[in-house]
Z-matrix of the N, CA and C atoms (Angstrom, degrees):
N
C 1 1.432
C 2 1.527 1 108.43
N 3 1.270 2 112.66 1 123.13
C 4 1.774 3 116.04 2 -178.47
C 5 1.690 4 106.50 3 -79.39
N 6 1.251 5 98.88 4 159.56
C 7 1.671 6 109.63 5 170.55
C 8 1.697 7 110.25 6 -47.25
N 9 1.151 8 131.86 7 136.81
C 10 2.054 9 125.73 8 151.13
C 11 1.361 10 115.21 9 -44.19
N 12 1.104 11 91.54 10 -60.98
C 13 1.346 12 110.97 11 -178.43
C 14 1.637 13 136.60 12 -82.15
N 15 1.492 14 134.43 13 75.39
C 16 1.510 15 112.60 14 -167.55
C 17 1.336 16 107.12 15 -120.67
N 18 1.425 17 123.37 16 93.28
C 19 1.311 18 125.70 17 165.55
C 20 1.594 19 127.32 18 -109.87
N 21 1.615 20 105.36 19 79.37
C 22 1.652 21 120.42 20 -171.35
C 23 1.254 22 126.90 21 -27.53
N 24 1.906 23 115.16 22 -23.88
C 25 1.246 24 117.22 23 169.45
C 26 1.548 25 127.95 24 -65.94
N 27 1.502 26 99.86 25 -39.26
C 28 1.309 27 111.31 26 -162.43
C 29 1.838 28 87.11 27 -89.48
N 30 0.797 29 132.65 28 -48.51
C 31 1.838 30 136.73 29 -175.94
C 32 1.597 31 90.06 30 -51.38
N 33 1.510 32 134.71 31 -63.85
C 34 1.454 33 127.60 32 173.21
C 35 1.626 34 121.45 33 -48.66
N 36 1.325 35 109.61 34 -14.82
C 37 1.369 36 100.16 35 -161.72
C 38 1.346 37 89.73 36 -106.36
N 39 1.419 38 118.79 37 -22.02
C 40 2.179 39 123.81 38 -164.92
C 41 1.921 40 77.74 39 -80.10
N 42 1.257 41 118.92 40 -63.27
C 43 1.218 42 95.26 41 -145.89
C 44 2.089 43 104.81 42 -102.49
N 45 1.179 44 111.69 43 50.50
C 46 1.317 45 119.82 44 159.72
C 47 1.581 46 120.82 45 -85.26
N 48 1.202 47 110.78 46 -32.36
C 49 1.550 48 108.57 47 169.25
C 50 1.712 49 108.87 48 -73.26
N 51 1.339 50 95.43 49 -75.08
C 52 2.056 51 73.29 50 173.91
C 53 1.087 52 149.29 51 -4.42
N 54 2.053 53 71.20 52 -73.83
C 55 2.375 54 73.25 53 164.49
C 56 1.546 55 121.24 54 -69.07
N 57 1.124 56 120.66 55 -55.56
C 58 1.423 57 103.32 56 166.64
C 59 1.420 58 132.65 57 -26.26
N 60 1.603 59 101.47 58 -49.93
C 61 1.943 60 102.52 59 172.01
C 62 1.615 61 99.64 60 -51.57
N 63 1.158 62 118.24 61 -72.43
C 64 1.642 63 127.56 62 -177.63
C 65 1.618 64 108.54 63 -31.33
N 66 0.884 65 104.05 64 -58.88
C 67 1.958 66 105.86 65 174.39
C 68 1.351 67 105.75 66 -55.36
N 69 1.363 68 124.80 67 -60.39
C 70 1.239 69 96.06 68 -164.88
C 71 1.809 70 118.70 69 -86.47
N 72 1.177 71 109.43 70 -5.92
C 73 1.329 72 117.85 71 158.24
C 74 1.602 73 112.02 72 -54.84
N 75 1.250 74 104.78 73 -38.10
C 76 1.885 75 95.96 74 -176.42
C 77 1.132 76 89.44 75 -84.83
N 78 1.452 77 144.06 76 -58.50
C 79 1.694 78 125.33 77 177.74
C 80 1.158 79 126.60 78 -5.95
N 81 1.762 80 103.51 79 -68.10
C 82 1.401 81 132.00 80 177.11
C 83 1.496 82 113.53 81 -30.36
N 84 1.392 83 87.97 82 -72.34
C 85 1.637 84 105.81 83 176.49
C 86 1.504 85 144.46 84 -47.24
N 87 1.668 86 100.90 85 -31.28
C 88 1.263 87 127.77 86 150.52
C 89 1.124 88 132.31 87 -62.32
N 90 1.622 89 99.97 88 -24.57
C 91 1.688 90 98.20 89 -158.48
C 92 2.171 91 88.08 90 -112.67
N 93 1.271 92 87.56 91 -9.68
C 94 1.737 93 71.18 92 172.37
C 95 1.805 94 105.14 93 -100.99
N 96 1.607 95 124.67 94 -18.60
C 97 1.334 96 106.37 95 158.55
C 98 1.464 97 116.88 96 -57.44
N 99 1.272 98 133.14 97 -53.79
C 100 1.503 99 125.76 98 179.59
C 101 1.480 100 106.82 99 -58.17
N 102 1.148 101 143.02 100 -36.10
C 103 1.218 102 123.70 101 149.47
C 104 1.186 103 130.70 102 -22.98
N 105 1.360 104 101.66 103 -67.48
C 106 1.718 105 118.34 104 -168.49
C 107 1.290 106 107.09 105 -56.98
N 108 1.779 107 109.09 106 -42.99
C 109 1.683 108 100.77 107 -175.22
C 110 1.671 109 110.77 108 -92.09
N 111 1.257 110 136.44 109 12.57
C 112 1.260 111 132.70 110 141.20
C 113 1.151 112 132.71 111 -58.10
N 114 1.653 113 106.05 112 -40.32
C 115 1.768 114 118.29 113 -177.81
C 116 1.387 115 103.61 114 -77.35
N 117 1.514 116 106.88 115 -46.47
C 118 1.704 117 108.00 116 169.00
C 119 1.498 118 121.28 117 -59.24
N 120 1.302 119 115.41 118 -20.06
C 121 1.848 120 109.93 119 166.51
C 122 1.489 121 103.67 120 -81.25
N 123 1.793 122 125.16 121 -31.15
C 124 0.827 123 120.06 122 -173.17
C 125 1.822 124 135.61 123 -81.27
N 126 1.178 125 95.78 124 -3.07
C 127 1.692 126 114.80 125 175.70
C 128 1.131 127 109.63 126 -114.01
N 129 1.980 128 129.86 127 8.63
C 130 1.274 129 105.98 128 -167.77
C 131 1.316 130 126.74 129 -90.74
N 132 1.286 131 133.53 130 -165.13
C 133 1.314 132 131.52 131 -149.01
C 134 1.866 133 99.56 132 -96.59
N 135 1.332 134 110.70 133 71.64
C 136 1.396 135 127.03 134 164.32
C 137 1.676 136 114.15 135 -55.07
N 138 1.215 137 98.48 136 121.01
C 139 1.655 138 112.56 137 -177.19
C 140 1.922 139 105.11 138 -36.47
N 141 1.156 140 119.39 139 116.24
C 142 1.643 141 102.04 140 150.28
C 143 1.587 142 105.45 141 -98.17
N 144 1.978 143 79.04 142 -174.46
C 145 1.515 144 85.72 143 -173.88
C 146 1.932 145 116.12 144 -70.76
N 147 1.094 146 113.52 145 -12.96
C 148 1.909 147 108.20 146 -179.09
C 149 1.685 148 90.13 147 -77.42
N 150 1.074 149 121.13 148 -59.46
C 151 2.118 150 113.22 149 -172.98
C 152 1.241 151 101.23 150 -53.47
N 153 1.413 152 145.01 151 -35.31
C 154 1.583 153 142.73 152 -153.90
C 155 1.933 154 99.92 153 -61.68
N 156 0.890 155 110.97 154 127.89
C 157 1.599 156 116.19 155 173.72
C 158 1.422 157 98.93 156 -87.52
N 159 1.787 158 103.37 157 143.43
C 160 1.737 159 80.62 158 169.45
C 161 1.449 160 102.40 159 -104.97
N 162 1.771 161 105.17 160 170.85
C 163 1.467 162 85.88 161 -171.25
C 164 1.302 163 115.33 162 -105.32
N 165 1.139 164 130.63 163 -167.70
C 166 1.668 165 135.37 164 -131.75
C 167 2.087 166 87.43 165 -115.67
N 168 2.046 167 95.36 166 104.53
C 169 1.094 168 97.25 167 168.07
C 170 1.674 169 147.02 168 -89.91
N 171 1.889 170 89.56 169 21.66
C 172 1.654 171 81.76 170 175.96
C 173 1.352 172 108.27 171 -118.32
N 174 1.376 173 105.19 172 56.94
C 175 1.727 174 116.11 173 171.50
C 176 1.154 175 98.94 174 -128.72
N 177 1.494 176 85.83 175 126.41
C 178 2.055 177 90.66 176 162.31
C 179 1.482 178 103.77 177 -131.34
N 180 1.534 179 125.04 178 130.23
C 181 1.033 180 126.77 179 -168.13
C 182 2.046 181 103.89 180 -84.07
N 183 1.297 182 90.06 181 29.00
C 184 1.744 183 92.27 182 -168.72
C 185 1.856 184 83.11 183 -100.96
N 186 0.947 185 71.66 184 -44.51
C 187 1.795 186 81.97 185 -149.69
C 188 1.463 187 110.13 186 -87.45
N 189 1.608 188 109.96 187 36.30
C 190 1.453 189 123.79 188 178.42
C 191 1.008 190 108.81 189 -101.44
N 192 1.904 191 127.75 190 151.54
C 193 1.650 192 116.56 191 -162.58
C 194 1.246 193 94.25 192 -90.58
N 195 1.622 194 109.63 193 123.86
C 196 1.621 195 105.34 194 160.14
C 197 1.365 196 119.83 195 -66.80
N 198 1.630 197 121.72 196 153.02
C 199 1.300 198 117.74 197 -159.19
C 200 1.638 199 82.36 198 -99.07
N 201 1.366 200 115.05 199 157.35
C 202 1.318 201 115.58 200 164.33
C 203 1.599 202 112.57 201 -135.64
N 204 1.613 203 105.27 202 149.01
C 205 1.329 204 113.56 203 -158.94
C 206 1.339 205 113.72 204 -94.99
């Protein structure tokens, strides 16, 4: 069963605010996840010096046997 009524101007013009609310609601939403995960890269748990391992000084990658084929 089709609509009675179909006049595309007035249906474009009723529902132009909506979508706009809807758009910029997903904006919003987008733009406060990239937020969130900036501040969350930005507080994270950056090595200090007591966690830092030191690393293991009797390797030298010079003086490793190359395998030969």
């Amino acid at each position: 069963m089709s609509a009675p009524r179909t006049n595309l101007e007035t249906e474009k013009r009723r529902h132009r605010g909506p979508l706009i609310g809807m758009a910029l609601v997903v904006i919003f939403g987008v733009g406060l996840i990239v937020f969130w995960q900036f501040e969350e890269a930005a507080e994270g748990n950056s090595p200090t010096p007591d966690t830092v391992q030191p690393a293991e000084t009797g390797t030298d990658p010079a003086a490793a046997p190359v395998a030969e084929e």
